[in-house]
C-alpha positions in Angstrom: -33.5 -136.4 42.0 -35.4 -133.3 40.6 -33.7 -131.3 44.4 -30.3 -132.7 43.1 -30.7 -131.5 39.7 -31.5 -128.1 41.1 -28.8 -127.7 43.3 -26.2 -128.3 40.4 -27.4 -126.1 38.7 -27.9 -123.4 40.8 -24.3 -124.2 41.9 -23.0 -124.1 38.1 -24.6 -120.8 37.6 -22.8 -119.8 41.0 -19.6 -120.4 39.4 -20.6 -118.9 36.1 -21.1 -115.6 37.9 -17.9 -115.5 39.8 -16.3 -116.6 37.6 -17.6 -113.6 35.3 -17.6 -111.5 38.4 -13.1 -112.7 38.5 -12.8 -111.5 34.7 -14.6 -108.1 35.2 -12.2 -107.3 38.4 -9.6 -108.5 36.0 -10.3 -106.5 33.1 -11.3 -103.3 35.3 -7.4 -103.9 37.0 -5.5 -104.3 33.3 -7.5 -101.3 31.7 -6.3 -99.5 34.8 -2.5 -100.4 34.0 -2.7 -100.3 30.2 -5.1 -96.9 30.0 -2.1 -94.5 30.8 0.4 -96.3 28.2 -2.3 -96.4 25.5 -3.4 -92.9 25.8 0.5 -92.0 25.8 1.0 -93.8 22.6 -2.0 -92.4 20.9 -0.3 -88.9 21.7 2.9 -89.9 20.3 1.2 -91.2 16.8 -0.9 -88.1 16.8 2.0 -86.1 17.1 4.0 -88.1 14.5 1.3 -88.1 12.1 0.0 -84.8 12.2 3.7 -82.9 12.6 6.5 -85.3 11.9 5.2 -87.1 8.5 5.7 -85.0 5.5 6.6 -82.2 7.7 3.4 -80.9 8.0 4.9 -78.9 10.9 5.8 -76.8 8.1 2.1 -76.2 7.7 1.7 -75.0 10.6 4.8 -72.5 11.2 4.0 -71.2 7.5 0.4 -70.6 8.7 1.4 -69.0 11.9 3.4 -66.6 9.7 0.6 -65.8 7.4 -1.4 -64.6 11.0 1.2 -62.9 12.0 1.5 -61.1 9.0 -1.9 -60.3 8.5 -2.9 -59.4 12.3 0.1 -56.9 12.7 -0.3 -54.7 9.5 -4.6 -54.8 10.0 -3.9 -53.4 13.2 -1.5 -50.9 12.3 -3.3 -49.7 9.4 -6.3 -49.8 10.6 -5.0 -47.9 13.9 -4.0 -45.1 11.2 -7.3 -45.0 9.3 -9.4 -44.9 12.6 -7.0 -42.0 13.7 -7.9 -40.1 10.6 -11.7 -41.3 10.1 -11.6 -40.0 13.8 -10.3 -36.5 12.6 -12.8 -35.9 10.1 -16.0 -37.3 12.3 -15.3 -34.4 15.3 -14.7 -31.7 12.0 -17.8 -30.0 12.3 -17.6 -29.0 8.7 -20.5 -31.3 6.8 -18.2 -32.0 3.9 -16.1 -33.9 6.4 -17.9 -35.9 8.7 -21.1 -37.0 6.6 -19.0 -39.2 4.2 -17.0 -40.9 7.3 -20.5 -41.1 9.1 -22.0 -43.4 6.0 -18.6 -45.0 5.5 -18.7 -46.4 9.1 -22.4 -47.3 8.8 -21.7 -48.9 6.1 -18.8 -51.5 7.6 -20.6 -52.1 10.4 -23.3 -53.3 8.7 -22.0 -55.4 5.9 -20.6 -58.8 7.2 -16.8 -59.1 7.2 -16.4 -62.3 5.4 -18.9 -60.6 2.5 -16.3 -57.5 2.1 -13.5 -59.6 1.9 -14.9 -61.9 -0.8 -16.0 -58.5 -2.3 -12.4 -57.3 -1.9 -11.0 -60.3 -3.7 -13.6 -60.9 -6.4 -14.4 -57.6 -7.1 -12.6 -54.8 -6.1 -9.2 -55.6 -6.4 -9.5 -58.5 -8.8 -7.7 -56.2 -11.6 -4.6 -55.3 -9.2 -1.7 -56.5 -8.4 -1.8 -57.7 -4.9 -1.9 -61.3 -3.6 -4.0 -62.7 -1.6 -2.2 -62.2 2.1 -2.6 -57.9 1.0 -5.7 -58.4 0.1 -6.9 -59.3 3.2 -4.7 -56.9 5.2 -6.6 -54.1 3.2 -10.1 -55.5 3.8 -9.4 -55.7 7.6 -7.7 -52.4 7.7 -10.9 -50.8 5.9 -13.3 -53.0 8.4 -11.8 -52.5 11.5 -10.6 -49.0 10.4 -14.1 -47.8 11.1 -14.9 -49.3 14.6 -11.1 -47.9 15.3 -12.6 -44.8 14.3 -15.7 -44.8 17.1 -13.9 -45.9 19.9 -11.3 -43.1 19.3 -14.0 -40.7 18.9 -16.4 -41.7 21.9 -12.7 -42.1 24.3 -12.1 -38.2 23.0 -16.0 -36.8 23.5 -15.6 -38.9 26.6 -13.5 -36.4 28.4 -14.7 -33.1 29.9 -15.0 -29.6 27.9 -13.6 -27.5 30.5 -10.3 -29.5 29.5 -10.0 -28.3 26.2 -10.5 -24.4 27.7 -8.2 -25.0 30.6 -5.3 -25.7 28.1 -6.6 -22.4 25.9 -6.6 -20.3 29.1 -2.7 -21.3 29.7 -1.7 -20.7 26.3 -1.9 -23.4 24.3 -2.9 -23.9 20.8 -5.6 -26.8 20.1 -3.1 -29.2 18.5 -0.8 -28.8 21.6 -3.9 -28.7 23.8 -4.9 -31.9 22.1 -1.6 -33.7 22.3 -0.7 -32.9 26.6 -4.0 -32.4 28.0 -7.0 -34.5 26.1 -5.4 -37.2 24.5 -3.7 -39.1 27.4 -7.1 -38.5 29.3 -8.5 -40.3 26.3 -6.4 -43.3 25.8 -7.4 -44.5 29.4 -11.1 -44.5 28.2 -9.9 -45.8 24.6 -7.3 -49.0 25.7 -10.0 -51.5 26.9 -12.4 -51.4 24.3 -9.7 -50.9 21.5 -8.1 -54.3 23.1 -11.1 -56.4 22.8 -11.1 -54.9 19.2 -7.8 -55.9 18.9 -7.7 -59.5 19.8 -11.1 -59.8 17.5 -9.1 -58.4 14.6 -6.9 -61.4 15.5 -9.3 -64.4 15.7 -11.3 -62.9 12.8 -7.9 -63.5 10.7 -9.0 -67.3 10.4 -11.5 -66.5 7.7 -8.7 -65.5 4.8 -8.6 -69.0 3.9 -11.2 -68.5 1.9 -8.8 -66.2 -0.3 -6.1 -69.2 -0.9 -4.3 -67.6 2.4 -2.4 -70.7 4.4 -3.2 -69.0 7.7 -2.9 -71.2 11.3 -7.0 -72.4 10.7 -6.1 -73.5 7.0 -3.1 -75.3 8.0 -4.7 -77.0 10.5 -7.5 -77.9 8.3 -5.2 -79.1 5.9 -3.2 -81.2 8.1 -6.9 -82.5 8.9 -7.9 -83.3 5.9 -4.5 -85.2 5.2 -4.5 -87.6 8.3 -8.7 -87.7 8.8 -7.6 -86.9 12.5 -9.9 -83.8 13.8 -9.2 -83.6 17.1 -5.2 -83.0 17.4 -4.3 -80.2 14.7 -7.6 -77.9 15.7 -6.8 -78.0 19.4 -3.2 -77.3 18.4 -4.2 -74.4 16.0 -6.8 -73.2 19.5 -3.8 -73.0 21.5 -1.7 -71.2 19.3 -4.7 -68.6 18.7 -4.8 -68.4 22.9 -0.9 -67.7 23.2 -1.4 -64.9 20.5 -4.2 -63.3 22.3 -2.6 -63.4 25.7 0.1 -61.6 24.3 -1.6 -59.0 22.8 -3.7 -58.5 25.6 -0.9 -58.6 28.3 0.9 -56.0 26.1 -1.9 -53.7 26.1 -2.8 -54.1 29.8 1.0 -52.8 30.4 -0.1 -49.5 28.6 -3.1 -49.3 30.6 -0.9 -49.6 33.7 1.8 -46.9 32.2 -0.8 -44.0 31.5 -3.4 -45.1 34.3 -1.3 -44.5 37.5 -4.5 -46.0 39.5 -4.2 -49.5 37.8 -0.2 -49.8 38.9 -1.4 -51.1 42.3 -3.1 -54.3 41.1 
């Protein structure tokens, strides 16, 4: 009786486990089917919820704009400034290059998110300029003065005997300056200036601290309207890629126009 009882249940709990064994194979085979369409519809809410709703697309293009915007005029005044911080720093006269010599210590070693709250709060609180100028000046001013050493170290980079072949043939330093050093120079000056560059561009995603929608703020808004992280700041990092490629394809065609060596690859 005790060896009957035994083998019944050993045999029940046989049945139990196949029987378990059935509904994993089961499961494992419908998660297979259903993973696909779930993780397709969990796209398409995501991208009706964080773009389609409200049209917080809008969000999003305005803040792209406000990057844009920023990036482009930072770069091309602060492309000016370093030119003429770059000026005074080779002037040999102390008047000239001890002031830009302190200025560019100076940037280099205050924070740039400090100078542009300085900026906003302090400096230019009494005048009228919104927020988006603002912060175009403070990263002109910043960026200005690593423009400045990179210009300087491409020029000191090329060889004296340049500057007195193009006085032996006649040429005054400005035009000496213009045909013979500075295209030497711009092929030591384009990679580092480009790395500059596309940090000028990332670094843009701290003026939301100034009120500035810019493409981080939108996406933290968007965030902080449908509690979804993940979708709107890996949208946001793409866009911020795409910019940089650009910028850094564009420049790498310059490199290839006045490097001659660099057309091959």
């Amino acid at each position: 009786m005790i060896d009957m009882k035994k083998a019944i249940g050993l045999s029940a709990v046989t049945l139990m486990l196949s029987d378990v064994a059935a509904a994993a194979e089961r499961g494992v085979a419908l998660a297979e089917t259903v993973e696909p369409e779930g993780m397709m519809s969990r796209i398409h809410e995501s991208v009706i919820s964080n773009l389609i709703l409200e049209d917080r697309w809008k969000l999003l293009t305005d803040g792209l704009f406000n990057t844009l915007k920023v990036s482009l005029w930072s770069i091309v005044l602060a492309t000016l400034l370093g030119g003429c911080l770059c000026a005074l720093r080779m002037n040999r006269r102390k008047w000239a290059f001890v002031p830009v010599k302190w200025y560019v210590e100076l940037m280099r070693s205050i924070p740039l998110l400090v100078l542009l709250l300085l900026m906003f709060y302090v400096v230019l609180t009494d005048v009228a300029l919104s927020s988006v100028w603002i912060a175009i000046v403070s990263f002109a001013l910043y960026f200005g003065a690593y423009f400045c050493e990179i210009f300087r170290t491409g020029v000191e980079g090329v060889n004296r005997g340049q500057w007195e072949a193009g006085y032996a043939l006649g040429l005054s330093p400005m035009r000496t300056f213009m045909k013979v050093i500075l295209p030497q120079a711009v092929k030591r000056i384009i990679p580092v200036y480009k790395g500059q560059m596309i940090t000028l561009v990332k670094s843009t995603s701290i003026v939301g601290y100034l009120a500035v929608v810019d493409l981080t703020k939108a996406g933290d808004l968007i965030r902080s309207r449908t509690f979804d992280a993940f979708f709107p700041l890996l949208l946001v990092s793409a866009v911020y890629l795409l910019l940089c490629w650009i910028l850094s394809s564009g420049l790498d065609l310059l490199d290839r126009s006045v490097t001659p060596k660099s057309r091959k690859i």
